[in-house]
The first five atom37 places (N, CA, C, CB, O) and aatype in JSON, in Angstrom:
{
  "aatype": [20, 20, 20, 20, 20, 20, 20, 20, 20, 20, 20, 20, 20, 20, 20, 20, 20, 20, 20, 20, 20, 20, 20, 20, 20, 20, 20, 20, 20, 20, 20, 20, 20, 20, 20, 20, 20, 20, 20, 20, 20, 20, 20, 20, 20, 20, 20, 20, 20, 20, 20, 20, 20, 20, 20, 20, 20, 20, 20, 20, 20, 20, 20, 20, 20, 20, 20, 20, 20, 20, 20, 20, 20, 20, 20, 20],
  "atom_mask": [
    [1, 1, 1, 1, 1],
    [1, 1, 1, 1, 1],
    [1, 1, 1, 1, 1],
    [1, 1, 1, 1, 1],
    [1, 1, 1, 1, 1],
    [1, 1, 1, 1, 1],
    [1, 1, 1, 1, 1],
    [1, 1, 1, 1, 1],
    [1, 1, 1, 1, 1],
    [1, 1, 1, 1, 1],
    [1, 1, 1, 1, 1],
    [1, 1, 1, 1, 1],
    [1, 1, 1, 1, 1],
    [1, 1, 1, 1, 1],
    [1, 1, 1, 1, 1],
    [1, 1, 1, 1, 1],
    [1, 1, 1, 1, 1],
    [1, 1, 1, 1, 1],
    [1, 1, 1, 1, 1],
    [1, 1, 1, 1, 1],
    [1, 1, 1, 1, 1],
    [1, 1, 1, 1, 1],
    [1, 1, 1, 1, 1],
    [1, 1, 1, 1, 1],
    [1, 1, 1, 1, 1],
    [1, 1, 1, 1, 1],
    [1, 1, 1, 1, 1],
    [1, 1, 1, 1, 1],
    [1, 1, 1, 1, 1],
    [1, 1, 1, 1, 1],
    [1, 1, 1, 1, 1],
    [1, 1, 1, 1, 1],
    [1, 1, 1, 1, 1],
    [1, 1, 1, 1, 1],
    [1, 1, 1, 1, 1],
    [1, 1, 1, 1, 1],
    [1, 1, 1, 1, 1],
    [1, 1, 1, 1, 1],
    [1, 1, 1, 1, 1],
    [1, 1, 1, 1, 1],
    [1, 1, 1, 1, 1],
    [1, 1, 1, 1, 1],
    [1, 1, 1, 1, 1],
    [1, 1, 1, 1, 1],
    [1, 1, 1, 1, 1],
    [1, 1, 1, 1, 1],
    [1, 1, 1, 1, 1],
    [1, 1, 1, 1, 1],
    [1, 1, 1, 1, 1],
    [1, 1, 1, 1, 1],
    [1, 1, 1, 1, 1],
    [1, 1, 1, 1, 1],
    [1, 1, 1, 1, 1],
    [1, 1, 1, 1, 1],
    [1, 1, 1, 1, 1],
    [1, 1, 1, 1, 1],
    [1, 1, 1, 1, 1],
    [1, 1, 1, 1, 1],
    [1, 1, 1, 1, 1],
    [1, 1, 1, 1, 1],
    [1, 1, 1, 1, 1],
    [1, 1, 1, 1, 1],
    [1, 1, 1, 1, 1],
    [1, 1, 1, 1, 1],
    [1, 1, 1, 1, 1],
    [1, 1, 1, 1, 1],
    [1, 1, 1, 1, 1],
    [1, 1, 1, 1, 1],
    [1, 1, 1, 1, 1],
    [1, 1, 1, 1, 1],
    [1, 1, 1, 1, 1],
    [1, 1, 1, 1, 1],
    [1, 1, 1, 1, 1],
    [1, 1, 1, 1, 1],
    [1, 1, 1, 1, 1],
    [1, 1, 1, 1, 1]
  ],
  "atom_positions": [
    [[105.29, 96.33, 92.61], [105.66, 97.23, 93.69], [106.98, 97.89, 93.33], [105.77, 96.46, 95.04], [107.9, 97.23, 92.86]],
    [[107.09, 99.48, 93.59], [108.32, 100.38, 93.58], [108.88, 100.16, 94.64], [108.17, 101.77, 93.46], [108.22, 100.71, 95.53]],
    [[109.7, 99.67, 95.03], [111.13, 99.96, 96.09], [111.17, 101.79, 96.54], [112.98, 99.47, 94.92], [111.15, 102.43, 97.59]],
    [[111.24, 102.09, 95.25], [111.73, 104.01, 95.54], [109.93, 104.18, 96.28], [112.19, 105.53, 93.24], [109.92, 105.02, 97.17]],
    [[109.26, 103.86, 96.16], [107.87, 104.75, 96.18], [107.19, 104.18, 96.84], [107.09, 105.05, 95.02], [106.51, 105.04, 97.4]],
    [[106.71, 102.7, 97.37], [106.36, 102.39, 98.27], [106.87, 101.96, 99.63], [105.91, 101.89, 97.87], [107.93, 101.35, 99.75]],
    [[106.09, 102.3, 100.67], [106.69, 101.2, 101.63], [105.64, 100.8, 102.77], [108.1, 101.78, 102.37], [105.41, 101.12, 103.94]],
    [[105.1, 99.84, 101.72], [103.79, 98.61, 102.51], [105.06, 97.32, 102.91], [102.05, 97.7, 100.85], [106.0, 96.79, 102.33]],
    [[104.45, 97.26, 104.15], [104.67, 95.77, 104.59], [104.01, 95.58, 104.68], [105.17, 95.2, 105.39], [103.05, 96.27, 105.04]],
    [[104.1, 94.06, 104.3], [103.06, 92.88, 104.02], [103.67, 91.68, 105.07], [103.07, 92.32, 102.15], [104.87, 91.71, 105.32]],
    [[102.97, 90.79, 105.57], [103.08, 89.96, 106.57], [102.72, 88.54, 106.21], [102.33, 90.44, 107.61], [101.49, 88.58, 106.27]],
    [[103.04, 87.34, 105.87], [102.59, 86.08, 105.0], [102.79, 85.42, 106.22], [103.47, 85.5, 103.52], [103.75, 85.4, 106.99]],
    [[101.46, 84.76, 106.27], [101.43, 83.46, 107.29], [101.09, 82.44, 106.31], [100.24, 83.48, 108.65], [100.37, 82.69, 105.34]],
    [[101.83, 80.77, 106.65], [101.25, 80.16, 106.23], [100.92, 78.95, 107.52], [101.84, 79.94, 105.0], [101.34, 78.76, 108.66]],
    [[99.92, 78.29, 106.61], [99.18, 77.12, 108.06], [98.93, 75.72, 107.28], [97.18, 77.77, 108.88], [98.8, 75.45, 106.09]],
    [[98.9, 74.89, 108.58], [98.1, 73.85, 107.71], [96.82, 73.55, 107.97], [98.66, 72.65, 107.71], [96.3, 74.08, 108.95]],
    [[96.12, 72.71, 107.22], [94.75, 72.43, 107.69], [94.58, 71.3, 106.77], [93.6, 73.67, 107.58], [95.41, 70.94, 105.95]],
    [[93.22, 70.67, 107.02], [92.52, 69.56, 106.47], [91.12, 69.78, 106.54], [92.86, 68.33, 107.12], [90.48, 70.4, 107.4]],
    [[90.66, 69.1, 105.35], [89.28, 69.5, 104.71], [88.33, 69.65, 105.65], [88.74, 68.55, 103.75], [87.46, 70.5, 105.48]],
    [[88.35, 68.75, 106.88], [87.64, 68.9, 107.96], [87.87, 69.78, 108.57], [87.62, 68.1, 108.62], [87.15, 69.64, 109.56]],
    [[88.61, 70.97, 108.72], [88.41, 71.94, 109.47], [88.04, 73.29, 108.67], [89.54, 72.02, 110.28], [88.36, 74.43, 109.01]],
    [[87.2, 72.88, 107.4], [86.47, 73.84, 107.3], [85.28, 73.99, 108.03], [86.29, 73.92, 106.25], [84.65, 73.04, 108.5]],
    [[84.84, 75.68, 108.19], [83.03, 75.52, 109.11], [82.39, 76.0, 107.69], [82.46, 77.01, 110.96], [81.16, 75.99, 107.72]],
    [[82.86, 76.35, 106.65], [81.95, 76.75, 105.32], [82.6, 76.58, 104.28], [81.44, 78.13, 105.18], [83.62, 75.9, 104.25]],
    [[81.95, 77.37, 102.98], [81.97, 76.99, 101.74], [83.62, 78.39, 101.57], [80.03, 77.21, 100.76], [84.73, 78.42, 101.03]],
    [[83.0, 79.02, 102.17], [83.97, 80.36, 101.87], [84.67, 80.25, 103.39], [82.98, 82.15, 101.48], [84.81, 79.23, 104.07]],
    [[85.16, 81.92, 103.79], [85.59, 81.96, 104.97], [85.28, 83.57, 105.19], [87.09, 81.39, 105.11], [84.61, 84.34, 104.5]],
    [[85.89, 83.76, 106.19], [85.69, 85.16, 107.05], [85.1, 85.38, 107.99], [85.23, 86.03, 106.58], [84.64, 84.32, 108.41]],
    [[84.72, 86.57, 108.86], [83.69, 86.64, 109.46], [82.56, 87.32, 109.47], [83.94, 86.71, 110.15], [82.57, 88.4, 110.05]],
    [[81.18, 86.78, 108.76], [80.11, 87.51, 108.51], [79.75, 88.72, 109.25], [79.19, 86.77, 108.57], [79.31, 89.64, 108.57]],
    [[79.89, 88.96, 110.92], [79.51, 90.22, 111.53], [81.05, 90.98, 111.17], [78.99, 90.05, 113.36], [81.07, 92.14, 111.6]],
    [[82.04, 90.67, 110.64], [82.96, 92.35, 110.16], [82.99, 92.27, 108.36], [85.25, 92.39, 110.93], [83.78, 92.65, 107.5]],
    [[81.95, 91.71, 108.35], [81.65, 92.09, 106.62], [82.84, 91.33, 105.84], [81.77, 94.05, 106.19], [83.34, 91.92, 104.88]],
    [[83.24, 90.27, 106.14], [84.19, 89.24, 105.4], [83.32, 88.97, 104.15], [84.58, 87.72, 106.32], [82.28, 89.63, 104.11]],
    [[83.5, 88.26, 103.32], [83.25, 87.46, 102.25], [84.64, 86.85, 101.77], [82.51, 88.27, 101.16], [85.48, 87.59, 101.25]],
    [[84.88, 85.4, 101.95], [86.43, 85.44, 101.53], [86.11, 83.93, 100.53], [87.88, 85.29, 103.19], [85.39, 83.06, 101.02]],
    [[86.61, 83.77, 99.37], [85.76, 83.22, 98.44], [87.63, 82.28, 98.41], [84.78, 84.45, 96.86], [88.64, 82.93, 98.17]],
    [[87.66, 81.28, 98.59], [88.77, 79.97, 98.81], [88.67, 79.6, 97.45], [88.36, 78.56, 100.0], [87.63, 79.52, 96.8]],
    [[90.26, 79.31, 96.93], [90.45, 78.99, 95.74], [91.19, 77.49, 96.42], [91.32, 80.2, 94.72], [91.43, 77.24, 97.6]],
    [[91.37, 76.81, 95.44], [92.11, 75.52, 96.16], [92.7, 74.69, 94.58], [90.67, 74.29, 97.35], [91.94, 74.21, 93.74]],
    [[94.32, 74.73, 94.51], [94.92, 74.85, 93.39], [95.5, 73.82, 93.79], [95.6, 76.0, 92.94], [95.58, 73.9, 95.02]],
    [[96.1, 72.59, 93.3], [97.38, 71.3, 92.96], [98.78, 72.58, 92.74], [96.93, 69.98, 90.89], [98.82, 73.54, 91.97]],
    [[99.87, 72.06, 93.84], [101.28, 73.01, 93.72], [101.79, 72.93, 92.17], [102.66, 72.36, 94.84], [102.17, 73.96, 91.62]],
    [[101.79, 71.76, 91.53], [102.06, 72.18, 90.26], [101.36, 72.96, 89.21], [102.27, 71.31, 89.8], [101.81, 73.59, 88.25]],
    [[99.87, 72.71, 89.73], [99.12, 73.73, 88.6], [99.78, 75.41, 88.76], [97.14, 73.77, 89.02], [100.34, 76.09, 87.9]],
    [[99.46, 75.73, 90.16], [100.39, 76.91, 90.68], [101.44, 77.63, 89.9], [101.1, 76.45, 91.75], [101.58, 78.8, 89.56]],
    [[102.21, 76.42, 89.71], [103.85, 76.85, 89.44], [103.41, 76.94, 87.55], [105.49, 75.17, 90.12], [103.93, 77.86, 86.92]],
    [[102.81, 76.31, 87.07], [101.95, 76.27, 85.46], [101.5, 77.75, 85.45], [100.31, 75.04, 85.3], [102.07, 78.64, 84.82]],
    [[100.51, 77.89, 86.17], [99.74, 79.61, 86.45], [100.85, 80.78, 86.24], [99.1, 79.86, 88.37], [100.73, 81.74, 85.48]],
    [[102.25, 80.42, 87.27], [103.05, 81.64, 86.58], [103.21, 81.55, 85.61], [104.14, 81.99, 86.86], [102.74, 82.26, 84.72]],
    [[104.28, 80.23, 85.46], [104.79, 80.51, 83.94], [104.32, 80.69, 82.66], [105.39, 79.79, 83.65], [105.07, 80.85, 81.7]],
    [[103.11, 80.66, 82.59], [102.28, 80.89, 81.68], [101.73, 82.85, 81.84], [101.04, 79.59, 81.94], [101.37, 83.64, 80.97]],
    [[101.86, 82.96, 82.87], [101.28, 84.35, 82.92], [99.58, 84.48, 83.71], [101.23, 84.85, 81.2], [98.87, 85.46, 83.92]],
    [[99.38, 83.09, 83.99], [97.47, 83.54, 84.69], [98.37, 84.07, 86.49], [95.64, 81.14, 84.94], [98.01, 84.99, 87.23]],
    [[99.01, 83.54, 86.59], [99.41, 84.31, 88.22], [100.75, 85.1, 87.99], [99.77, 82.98, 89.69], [101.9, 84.7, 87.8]],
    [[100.09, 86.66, 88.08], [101.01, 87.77, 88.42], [101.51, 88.44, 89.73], [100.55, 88.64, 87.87], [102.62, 88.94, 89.91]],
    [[100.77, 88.37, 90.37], [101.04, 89.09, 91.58], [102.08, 88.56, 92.51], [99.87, 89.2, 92.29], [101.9, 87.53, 93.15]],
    [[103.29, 89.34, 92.59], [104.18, 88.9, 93.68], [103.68, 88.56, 94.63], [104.98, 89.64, 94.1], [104.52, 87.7, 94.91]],
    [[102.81, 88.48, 95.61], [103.0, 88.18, 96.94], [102.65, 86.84, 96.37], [102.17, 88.94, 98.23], [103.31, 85.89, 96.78]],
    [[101.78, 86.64, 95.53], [101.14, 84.85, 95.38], [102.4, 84.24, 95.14], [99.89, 84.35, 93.89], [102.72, 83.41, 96.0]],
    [[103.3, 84.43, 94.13], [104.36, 83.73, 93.78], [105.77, 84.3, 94.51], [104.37, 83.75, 92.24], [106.89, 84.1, 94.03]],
    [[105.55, 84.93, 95.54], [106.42, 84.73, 96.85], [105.95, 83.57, 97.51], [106.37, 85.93, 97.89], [106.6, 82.53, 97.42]],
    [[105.02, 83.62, 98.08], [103.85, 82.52, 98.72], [104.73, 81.02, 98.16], [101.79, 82.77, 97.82], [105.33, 80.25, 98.91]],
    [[104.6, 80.89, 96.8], [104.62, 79.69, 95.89], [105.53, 79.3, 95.92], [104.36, 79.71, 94.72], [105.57, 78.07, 95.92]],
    [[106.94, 80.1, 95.96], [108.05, 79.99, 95.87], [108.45, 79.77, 97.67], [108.59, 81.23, 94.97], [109.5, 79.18, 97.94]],
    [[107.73, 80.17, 98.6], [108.03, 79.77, 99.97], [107.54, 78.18, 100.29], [107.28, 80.86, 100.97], [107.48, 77.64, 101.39]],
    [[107.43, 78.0, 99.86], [106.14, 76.56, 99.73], [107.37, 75.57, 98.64], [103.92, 77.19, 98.47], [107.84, 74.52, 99.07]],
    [[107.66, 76.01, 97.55], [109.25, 75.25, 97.26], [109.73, 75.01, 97.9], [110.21, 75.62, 96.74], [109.75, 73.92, 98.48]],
    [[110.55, 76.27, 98.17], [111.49, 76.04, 99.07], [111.75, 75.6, 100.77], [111.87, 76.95, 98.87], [112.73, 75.48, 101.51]],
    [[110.18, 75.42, 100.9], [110.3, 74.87, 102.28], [109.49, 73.38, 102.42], [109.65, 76.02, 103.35], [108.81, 73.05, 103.39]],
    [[109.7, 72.66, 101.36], [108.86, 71.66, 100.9], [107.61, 71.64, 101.28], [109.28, 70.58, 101.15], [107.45, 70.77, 102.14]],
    [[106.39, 72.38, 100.96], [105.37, 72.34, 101.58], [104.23, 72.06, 100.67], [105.28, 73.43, 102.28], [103.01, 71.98, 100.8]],
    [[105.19, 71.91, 99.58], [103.92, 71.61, 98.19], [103.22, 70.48, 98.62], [104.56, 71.17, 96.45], [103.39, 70.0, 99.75]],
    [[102.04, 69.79, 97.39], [100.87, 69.14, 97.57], [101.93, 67.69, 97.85], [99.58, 69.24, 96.13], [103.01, 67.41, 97.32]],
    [[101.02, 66.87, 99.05], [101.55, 65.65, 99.39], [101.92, 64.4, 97.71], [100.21, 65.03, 100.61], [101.3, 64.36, 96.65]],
    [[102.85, 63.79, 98.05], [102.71, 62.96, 96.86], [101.57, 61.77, 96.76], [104.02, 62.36, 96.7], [101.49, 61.09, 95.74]]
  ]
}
C-alpha cells in the first residue's frame, strides 16, 4: 500500500472461538454468495511464513504482529 495514493481503510476484528463453534467445513453465507475457505496455522508457523517470505501481505502480518503483542498467540 501507497500512503501518497491510497486511502482504503481497513477495519481488523479479532475473536475467539473453539472448534465447536464451527457450523461447517468453510464459512460464509451461502444465500450472499460467500465461499470462505478457513486456513488454520500454529502462531509460530505464522511468524516462520513471514520470515521466510510465504506471508506477504500487510494486513496478515499486522494481524500477527497484533496477536504478539497482545498475547493472543496459540495456547501453550
Amino acid at each position: 500500500m501507497s500512503p501518497g495514493s491510497v486511502t482504503e481503510r481497513l477495519f481488523f476484528f479479532v475473536g475467539h472461538y473453539a472448534p465447536g463453534d464451527r457450523v461447517s467445513q468453510g464459512g460464509g453465507d451461502a444465500r450472499e454468495g460467500e465461499d470462505i475457505e478457513v486456513l488454520e496455522i500454529g502462531f509460530d508457523r505464522a511468524q516462520a511464513m513471514i520470515r521466510n517470505g510465504e506471508i506477504r501481505d500487510g494486513k496478515t502480518i499486522m494481524l500477527l504482529q497484533y496477536a504478539a503483542i497482545h498475547g493472543l498467540q496459540d495456547p501453550a
